[in-house]
VEXDREN-2710 file (C-alpha; in Angstrom, 1 decimal):
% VEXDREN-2710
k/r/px/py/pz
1/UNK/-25.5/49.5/-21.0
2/UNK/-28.3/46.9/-21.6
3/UNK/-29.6/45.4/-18.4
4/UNK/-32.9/44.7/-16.7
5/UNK/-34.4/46.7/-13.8
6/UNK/-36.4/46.0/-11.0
7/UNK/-37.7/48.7/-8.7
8/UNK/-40.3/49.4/-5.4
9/UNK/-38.4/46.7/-2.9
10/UNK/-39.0/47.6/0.6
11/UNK/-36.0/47.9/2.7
12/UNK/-36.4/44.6/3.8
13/UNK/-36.7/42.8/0.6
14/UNK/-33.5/44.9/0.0
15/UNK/-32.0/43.0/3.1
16/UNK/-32.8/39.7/2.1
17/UNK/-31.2/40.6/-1.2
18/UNK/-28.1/41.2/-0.3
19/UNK/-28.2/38.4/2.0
20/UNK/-29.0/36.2/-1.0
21/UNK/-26.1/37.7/-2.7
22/UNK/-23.6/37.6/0.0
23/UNK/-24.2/33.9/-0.4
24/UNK/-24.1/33.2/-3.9
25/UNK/-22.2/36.0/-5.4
26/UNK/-18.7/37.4/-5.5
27/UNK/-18.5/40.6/-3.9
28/UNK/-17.2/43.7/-5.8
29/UNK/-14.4/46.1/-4.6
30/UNK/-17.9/48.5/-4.5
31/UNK/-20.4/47.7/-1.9
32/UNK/-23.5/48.2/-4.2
33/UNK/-22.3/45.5/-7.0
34/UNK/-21.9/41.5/-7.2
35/UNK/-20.6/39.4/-9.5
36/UNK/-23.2/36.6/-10.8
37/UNK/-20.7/34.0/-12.2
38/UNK/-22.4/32.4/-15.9
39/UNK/-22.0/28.4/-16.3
40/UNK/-19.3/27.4/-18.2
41/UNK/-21.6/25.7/-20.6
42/UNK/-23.5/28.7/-21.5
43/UNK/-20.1/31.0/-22.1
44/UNK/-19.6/32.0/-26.1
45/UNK/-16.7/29.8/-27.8
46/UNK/-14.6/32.9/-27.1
47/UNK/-15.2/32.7/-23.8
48/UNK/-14.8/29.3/-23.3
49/UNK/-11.4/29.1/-24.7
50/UNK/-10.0/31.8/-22.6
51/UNK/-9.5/30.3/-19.5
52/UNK/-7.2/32.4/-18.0
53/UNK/-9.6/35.1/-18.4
54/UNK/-12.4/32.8/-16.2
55/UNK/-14.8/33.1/-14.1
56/UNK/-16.4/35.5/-17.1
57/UNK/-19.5/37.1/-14.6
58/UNK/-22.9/39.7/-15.2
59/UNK/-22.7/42.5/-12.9
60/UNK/-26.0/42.6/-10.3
61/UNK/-26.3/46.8/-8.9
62/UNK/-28.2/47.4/-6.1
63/UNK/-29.7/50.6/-5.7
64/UNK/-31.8/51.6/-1.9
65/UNK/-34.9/50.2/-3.5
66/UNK/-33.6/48.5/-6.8
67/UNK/-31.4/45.9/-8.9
68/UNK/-30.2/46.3/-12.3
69/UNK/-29.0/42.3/-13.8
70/UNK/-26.5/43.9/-16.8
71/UNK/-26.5/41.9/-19.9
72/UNK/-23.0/42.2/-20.3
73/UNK/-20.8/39.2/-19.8
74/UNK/-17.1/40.1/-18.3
75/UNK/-13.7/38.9/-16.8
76/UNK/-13.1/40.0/-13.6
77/UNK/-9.2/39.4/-14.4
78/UNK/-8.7/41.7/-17.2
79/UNK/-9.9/44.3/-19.0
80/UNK/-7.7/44.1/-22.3
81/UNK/-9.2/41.3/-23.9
82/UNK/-11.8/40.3/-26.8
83/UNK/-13.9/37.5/-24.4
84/UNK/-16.2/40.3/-22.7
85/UNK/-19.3/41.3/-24.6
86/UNK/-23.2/41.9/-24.6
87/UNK/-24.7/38.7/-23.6
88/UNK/-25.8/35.7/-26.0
89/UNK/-29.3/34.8/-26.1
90/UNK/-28.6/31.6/-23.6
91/UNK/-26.9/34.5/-21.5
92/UNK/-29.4/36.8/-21.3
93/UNK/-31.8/34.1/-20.6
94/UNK/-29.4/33.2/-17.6
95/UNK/-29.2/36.5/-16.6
96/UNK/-33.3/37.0/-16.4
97/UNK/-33.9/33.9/-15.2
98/UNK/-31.1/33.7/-11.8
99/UNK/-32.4/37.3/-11.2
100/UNK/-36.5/36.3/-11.1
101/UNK/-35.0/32.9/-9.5
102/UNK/-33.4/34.8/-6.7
103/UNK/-36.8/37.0/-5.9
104/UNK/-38.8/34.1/-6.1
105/UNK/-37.0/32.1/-3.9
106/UNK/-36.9/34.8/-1.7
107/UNK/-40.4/35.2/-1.7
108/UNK/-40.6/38.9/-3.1
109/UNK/-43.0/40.3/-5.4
110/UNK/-42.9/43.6/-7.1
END
């Protein structure tokens, strides 16, 4: 899986973190993953026209002193369908820029 990591956060960076998250995020059915949702205006036509298959979402792990952003675009409704794939440009973009976003409005440096 493509995907951009971050490592060294203390334990409290890691707290405000998921704080962050908890906020902002959809929580996964696993503790250490959120779903980041993508704007509708940046999903691919594919995307965009399956509506039943929205919110499509990049998955945000946290590790005990790490996050990996994936730069892969999914449906958290189904699994069986051709509207999830490896992020566009615009997406990836997204995807980099909510993640340094999120540490710089937290105030954490790496």
């Amino acid at each position: 899986m493509k995907g951009y990591l971050i490592d060294e956060f203390s334990p409290p960076d890691m707290k405000k973190i998921i704080a962050f998250l908890e906020k902002v995020a959809i929580r996964s059915s696993l503790e250490q993953i959120f779903w980041i949702p993508v704007p509708r205006d940046m999903l691919s036509t594919t995307q965009f026209l399956h509506t039943d298959c929205q919110p499509h979402v990049f998955a945000l792990e946290l590790g005990d002193q790490w996050i990996k952003a994936e730069f892969f675009v999914r449906t958290l409704k189904t699994m069986r369908c051709d509207c999830p794939g490896y992020c566009t440009p615009q997406q990836r973009e997204y995807v980099l820029n909510f993640t340094n976003g999120m540490l710089d409005q937290l105030g954490i440096s790496t």
